[in-house]
C-alpha positions in Angstrom: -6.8 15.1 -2.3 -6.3 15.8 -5.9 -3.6 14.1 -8.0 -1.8 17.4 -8.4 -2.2 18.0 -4.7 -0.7 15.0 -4.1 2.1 15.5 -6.0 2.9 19.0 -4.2 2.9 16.9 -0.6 5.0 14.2 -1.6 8.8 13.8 -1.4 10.3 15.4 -4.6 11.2 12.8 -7.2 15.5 12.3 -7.3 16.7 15.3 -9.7 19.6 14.6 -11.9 22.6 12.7 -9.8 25.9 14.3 -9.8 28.4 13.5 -12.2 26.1 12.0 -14.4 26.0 13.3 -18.1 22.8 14.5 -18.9 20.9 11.9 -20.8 20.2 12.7 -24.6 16.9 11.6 -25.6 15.9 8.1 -26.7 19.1 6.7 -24.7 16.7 5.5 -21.6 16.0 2.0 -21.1 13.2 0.0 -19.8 13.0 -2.4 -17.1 10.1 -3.9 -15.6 9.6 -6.1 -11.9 7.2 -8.4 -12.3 5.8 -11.4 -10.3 3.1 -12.6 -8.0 2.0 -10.1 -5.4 4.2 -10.5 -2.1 6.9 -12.2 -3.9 9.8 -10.1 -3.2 8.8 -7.9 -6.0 9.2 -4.7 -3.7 12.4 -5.7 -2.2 13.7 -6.3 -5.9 13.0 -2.7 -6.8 14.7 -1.0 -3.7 17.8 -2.3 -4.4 18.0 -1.6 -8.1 16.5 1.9 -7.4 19.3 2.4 -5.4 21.8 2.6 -8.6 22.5 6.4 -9.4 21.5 5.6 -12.9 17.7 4.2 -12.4 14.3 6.2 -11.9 11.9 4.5 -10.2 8.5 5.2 -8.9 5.1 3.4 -6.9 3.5 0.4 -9.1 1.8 2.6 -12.0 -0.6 -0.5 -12.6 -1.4 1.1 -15.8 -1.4 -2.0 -18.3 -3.2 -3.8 -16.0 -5.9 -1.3 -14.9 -6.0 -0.1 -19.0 -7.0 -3.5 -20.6 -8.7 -4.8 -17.9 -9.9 -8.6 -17.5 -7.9 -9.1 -14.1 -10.3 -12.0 -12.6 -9.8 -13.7 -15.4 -5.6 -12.8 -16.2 -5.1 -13.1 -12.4 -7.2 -15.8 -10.9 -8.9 -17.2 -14.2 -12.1 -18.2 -11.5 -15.5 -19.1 -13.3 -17.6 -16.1 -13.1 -19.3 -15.8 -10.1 -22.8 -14.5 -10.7 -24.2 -13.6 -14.0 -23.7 -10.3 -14.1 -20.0 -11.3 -13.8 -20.2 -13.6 -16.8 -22.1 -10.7 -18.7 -19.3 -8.5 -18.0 -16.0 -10.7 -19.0 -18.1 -11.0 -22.7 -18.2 -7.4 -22.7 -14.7 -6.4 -21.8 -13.7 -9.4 -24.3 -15.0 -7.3 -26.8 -13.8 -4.4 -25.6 -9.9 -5.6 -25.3 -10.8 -7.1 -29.1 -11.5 -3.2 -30.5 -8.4 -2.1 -28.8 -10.1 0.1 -26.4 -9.2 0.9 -22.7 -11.1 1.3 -19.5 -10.4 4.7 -19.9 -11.3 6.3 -16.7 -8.7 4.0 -15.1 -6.4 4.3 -17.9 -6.1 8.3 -17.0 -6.8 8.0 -13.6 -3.0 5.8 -13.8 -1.3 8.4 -16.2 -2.5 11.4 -13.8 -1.4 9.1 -10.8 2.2 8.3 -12.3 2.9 11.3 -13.0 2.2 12.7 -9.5 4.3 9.9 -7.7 6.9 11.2 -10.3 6.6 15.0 -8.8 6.1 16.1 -13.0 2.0 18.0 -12.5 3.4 20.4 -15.4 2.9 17.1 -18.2 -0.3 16.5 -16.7 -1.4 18.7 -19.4 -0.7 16.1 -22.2 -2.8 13.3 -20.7 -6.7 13.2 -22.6 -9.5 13.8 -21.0 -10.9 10.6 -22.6 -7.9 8.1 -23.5 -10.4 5.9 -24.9 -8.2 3.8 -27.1 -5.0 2.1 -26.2 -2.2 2.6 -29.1 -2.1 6.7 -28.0 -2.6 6.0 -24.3 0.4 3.4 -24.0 2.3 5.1 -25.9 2.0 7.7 -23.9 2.9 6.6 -21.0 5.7 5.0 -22.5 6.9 8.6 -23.4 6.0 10.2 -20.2 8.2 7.5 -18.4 10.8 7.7 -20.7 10.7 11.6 -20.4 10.8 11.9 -16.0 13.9 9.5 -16.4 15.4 11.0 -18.8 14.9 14.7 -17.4 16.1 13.2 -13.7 19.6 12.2 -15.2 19.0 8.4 -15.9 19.4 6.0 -18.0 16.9 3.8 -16.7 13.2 3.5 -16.0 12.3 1.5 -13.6 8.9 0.0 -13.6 7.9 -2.3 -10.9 3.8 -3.7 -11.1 3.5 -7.4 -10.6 0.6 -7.8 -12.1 2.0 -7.1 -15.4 3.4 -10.2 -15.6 -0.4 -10.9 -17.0 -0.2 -8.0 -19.6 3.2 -9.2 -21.2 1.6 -9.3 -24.1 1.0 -5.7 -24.4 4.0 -4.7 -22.8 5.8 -6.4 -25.6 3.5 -4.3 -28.1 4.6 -1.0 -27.3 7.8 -1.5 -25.2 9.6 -4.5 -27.7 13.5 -3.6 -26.1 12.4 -3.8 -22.4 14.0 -5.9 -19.9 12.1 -8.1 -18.1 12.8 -9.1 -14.3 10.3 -11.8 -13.0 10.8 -12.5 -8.9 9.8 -16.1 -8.1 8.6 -17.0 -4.6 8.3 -20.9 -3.1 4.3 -21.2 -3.9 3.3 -22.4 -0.4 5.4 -19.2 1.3 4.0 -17.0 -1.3 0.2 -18.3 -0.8 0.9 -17.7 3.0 1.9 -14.1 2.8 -0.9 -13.7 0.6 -3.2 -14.9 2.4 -2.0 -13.0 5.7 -1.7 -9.7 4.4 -5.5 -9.9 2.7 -6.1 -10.6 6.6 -4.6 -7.8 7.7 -5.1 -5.3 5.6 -8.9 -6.5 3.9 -9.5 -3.0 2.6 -6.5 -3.2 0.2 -6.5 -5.8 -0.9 -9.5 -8.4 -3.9 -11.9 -9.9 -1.9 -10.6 -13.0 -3.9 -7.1 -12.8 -1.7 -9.5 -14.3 1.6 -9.9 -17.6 0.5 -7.4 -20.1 0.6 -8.3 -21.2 -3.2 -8.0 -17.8 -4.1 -4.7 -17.2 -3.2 -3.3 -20.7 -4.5 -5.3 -19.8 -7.6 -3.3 -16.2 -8.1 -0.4 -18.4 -7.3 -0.4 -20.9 -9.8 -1.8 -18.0 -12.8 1.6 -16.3 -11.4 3.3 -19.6 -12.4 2.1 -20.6 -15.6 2.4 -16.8 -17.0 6.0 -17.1 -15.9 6.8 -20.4 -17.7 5.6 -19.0 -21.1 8.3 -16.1 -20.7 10.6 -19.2 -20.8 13.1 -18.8 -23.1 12.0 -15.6 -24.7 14.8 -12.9 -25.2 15.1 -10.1 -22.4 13.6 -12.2 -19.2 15.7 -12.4 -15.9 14.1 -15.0 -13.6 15.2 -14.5 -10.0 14.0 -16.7 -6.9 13.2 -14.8 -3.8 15.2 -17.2 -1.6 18.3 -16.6 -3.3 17.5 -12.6 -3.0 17.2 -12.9 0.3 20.2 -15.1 1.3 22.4 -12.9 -0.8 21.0 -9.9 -2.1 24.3 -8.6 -3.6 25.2 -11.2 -5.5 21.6 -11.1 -7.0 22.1 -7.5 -7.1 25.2 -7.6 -9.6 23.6 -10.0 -11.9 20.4 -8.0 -12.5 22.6 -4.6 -13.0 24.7 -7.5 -15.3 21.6 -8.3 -17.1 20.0 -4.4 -17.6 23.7 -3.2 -18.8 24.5 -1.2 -15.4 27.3 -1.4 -13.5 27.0 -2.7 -10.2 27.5 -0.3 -7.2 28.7 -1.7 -4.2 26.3 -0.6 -1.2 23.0 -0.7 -3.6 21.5 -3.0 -1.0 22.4 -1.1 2.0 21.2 2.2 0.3 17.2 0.3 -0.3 15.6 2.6 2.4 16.9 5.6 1.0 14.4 5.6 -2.2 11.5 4.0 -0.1 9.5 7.1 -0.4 10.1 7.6 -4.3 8.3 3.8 -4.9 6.1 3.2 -1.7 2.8 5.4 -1.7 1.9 6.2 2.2 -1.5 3.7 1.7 0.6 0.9 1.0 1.6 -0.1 4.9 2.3 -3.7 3.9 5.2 -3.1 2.2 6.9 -1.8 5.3 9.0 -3.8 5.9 11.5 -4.3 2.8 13.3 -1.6 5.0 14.0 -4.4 7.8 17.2 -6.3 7.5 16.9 -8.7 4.7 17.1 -12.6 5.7 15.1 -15.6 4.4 11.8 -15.4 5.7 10.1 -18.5 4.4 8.7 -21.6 6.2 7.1 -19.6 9.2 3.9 -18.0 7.8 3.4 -21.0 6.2 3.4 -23.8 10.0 1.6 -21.0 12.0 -1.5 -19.7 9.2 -2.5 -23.0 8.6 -3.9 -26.6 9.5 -2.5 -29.6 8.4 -5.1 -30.0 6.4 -4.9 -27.2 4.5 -1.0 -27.3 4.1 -2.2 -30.9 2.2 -4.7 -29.0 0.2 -2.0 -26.5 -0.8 0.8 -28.8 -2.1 -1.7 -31.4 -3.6 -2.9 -28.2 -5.3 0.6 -26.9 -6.5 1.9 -30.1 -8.2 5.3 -30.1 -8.9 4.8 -26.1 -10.1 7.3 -24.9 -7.2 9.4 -27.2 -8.7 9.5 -26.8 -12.1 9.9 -22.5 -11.3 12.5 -23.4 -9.0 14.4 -25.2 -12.4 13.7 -21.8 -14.4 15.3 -19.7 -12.2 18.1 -22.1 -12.3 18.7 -22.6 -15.8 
């Protein structure tokens, strides 16, 4: 199915809400949800959607798929083969000419802008985006533009694997608010590791092994800590989303300038169609009732062996995230 196919089958994207102003251009705001994969990242993005005044759509993944370099942002593994090696030097090079991989780079525009029910701007996405000043920003403008024709004042974008690709995001989107979800590292490398199980297909081949999923862990950790203390971040820890996702709720509209909206958390499932794509099955269930859901995964996936492994691999990292969102 094409991209513009696509967009004709999917739920329309939210028009303009009622009794709200129409928005004059350049008065949208950015926001971004990052984390490690299976954070809480999704769940974090429901509830915010939920506020009249926020667009939101599926993970666009367009930083991440534009630059490129994920083994080594994501995992930073030693190549595995040659070729592998061969390839990181090249895309080194690549990232230093400020050039994109630029089939995926389109291939993301096209896709955003069919979650975001707008095939009539598909029009002003190249046929070759090769480098990645013009292609960022314009996606920037695109995103900016479906918000602001849809009556908000905020754009909503939710990819955790930008938290690798702040950098660039800081580059062409300087005023953008920053919302990093923080899981406990052995509950997150449990869920990872259980959902590549499950759903192999979807998910790096890198997910199956135990190291793989503490390494994805601790890159999520150490990218985190050197958003420390910059201007615009918002760290928020899973388990205090889950045990009181209102009160989290208030102080993330508190921090992006929104007013808070009594029933945002009750209203999540209402825009679960607008930000999950159909192929995405493992995300399911942020539309069950939210409690704290750590500790289990964790005794039943694994030996004792390998729950040793996993905390003598972690350090005092789960601690020193849980003192960030704290501070």
């Amino acid at each position: 199915m094409s991209a513009v196919d696509a967009a004709a089958t999917r739920s329309p994207a939210p028009g303009p809400v009622p009794g709200v102003a129409k928005v004059e251009r350049g008065a949208v705001r950015s926001v971004l949800v990052v984390g490690c994969p299976r954070s809480g990242t999704t769940l974090m993005q429901s509830i915010i959607a939920a506020h009249p005044e926020v667009f939101s759509s599926p993970e666009t993944h367009f930083f991440a798929d534009s630059v490129g370099q994920r083994s080594e942002r994501m995992f930073r593994m030693p190549a595995l083969s040659w070729r592998e090696r061969r390839s990181r030097v090249a895309h080194r090079c690549r990232v230093a000419m400020d050039l994109t991989q630029w089939r995926a780079c389109r291939r993301r525009l096209i896709e955003f802008l069919a979650d975001s029910d707008r095939p009539d701007l598909m029009a002003q996405v190249p046929a070759r985006p090769f480098m990645l000043d013009p292609a960022a920003r314009l996606y920037v403008s695109l995103g900016e533009r479906v918000a602001r024709d849809s009556g908000r004042t905020v754009w909503l974008e939710k990819t955790p694997d930008h938290l690798h690709y702040l950098d660039t995001v800081d580059r062409f989107m300087p005023e953008a608010k920053v919302v990093c979800v923080i899981r406990s590292g052995p509950d997150n490398i449990a869920s990872l590791y259980d959902v590549a199980r499950k759903y192999p297909d979807r998910w790096h081949p890198r997910y199956g092994t135990l190291d793989g999923c503490i390494n994805r862990w601790l890159c999520s950790a150490r990218d985190a800590m050197r958003q420390a203390g910059r201007p615009g971040r918002l760290f928020v820890s899973y388990e205090s989303l889950a045990s009181d996702p209102a009160k989290v709720a208030e102080a993330v509209c508190r921090f992006i300038g929104l007013d808070y909206r009594p029933g945002m958390v009750e209203a999540r499932g209402d825009v679960f169609d607008q930000i999950v794509r159909h192929r995405e099955p493992h995300k399911k269930n942020i539309q069950e009732k939210i409690a704290p859901r750590n500790g289990t995964k964790f005794q039943q996936l694994f030996t004792p062996e390998q729950r040793a492994h996993i905390h003598a691999r972690l350090g005092d990292w789960p601690q020193r995230l849980q003192e960030l969102c704290d501070h």
